[in-house]
C-alpha positions as CSV (number, residue, x, y, z in Angstrom):
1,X,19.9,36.8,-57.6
2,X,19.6,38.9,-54.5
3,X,22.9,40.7,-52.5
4,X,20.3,39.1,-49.6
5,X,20.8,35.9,-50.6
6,X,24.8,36.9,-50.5
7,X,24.7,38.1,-47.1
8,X,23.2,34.9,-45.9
9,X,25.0,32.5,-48.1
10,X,28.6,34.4,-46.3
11,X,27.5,34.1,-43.0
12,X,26.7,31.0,-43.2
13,X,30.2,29.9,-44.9
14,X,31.4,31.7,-41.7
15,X,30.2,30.2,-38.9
16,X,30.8,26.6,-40.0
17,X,32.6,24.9,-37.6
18,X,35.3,23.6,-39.8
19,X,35.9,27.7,-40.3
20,X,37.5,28.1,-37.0
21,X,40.8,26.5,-38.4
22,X,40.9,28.4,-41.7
23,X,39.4,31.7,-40.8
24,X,38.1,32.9,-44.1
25,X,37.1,36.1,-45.7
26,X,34.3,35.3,-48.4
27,X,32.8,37.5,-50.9
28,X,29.3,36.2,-53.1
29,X,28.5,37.8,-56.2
30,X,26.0,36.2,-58.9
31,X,27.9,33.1,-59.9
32,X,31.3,33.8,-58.3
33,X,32.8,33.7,-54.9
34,X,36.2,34.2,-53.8
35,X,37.7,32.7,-50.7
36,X,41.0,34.4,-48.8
37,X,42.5,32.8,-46.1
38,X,45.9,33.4,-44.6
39,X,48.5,30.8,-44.2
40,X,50.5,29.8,-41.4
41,X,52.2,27.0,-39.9
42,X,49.1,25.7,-38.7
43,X,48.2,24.6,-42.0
44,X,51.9,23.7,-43.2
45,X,52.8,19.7,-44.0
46,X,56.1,18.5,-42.4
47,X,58.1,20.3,-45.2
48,X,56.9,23.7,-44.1
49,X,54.2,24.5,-46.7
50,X,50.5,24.2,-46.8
51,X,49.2,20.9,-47.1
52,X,47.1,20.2,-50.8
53,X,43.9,19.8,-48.5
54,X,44.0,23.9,-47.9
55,X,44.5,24.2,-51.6
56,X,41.1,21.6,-52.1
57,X,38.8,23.5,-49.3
58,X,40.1,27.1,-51.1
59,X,39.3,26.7,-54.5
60,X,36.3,23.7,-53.6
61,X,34.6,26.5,-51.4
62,X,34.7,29.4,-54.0
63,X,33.5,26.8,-56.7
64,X,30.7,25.7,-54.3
65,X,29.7,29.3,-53.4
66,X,29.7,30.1,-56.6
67,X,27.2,28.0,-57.8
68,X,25.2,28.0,-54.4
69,X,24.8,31.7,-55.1
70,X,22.7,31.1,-58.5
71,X,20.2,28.5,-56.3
72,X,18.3,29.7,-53.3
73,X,15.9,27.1,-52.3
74,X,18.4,24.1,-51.4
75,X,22.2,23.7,-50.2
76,X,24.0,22.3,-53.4
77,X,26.5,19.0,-52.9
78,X,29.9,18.8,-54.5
79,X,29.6,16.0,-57.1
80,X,33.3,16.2,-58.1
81,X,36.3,18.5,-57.9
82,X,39.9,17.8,-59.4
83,X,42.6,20.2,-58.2
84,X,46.2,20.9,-60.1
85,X,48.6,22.1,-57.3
86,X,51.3,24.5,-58.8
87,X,53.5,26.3,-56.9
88,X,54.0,25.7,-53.3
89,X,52.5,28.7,-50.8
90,X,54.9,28.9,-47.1
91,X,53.2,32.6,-45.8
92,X,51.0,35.2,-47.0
93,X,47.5,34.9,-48.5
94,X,45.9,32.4,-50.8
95,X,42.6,33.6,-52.6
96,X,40.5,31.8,-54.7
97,X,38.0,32.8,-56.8
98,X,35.2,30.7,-58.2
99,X,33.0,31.1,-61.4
100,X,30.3,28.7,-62.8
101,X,31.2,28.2,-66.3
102,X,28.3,25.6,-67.3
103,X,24.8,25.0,-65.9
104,X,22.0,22.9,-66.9
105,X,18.9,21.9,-65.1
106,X,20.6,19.3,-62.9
107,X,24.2,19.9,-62.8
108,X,26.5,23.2,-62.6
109,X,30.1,23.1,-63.8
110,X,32.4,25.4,-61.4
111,X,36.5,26.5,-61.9
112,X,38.3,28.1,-59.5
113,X,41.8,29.8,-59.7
114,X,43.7,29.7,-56.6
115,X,46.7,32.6,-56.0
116,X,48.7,34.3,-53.5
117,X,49.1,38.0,-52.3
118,X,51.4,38.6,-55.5
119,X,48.7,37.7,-57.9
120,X,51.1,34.3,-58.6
121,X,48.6,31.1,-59.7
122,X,49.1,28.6,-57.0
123,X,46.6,25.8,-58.2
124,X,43.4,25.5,-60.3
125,X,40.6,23.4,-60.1
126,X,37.3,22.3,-61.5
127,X,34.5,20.6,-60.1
128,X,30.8,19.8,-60.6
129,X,28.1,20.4,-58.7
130,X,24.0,19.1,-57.9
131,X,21.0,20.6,-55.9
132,X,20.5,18.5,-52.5
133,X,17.4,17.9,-50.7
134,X,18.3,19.8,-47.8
135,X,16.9,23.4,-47.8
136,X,18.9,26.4,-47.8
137,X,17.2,27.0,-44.4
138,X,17.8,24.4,-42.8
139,X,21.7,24.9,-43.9
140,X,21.6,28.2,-42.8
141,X,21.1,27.5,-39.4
142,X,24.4,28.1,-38.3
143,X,24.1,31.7,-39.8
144,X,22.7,34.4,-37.3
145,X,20.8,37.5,-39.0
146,X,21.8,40.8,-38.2
């Protein structure tokens, strides 16, 4: 694949609108993403740490990304993704990075390794993945070229 198809694929993770709570940093290479965010109480549960559904988005995005980065004609669909939480995160940084570990013609197998700023493994997940019928274009809409 292309470092254009990258670019695109990152800005259009970005300016989704669901983005403007989490404010990612994303980084696309050929069958791996990784996905930073930094935590605050904004994302805490009532026992003052992040709620599991940061942990999902994390380590689902840099799985997704992942795999969207080896297919450039259509947006790929999360088909299924089980998550192991770990060790509870209060402040800092969680990053996750995504890596497809299986592909065949109609389904690609993603993991992704969720940590914080220490390098400490927060969660884990894996999930599977299947081209769409929406075209990339379409989906990239919401990114603006430079």
């Amino acid at each position: 694949m292309n470092d254009d198809h990258f670019r695109r694929l990152e800005r259009m993770y970005l300016a989704a609108p669901c983005n403007g709570v989490y404010r990612p940093r994303i980084s696309i290479r050929d069958g791996e993403a990784e996905v930073t965010i930094e935590i605050g109480p904004h994302l805490h549960h009532a026992a003052r740490a992040v709620h599991g559904s940061s942990y999902f988005k994390v380590m689902d995005d840099a799985a997704f990304f992942a795999v969207n980065s080896l297919i450039e004609d259509v947006f790929v669909l999360t088909v299924s993704f089980n998550i192991y939480l770990l060790r509870p995160i209060s402040e800092g940084t969680m990053s996750a990075t995504g890596r497809v570990v299986n592909e065949s013609r109609n389904l690609w197998i993603a993991e992704s390794t969720l940590v914080d700023g220490d390098g400490r493994t927060l969660g884990r997940g894996s999930g599977s993945f299947m081209r769409s019928k929406i075209a990339l274009a379409d989906a990239m809409g919401f990114a603006k070229e430079p």
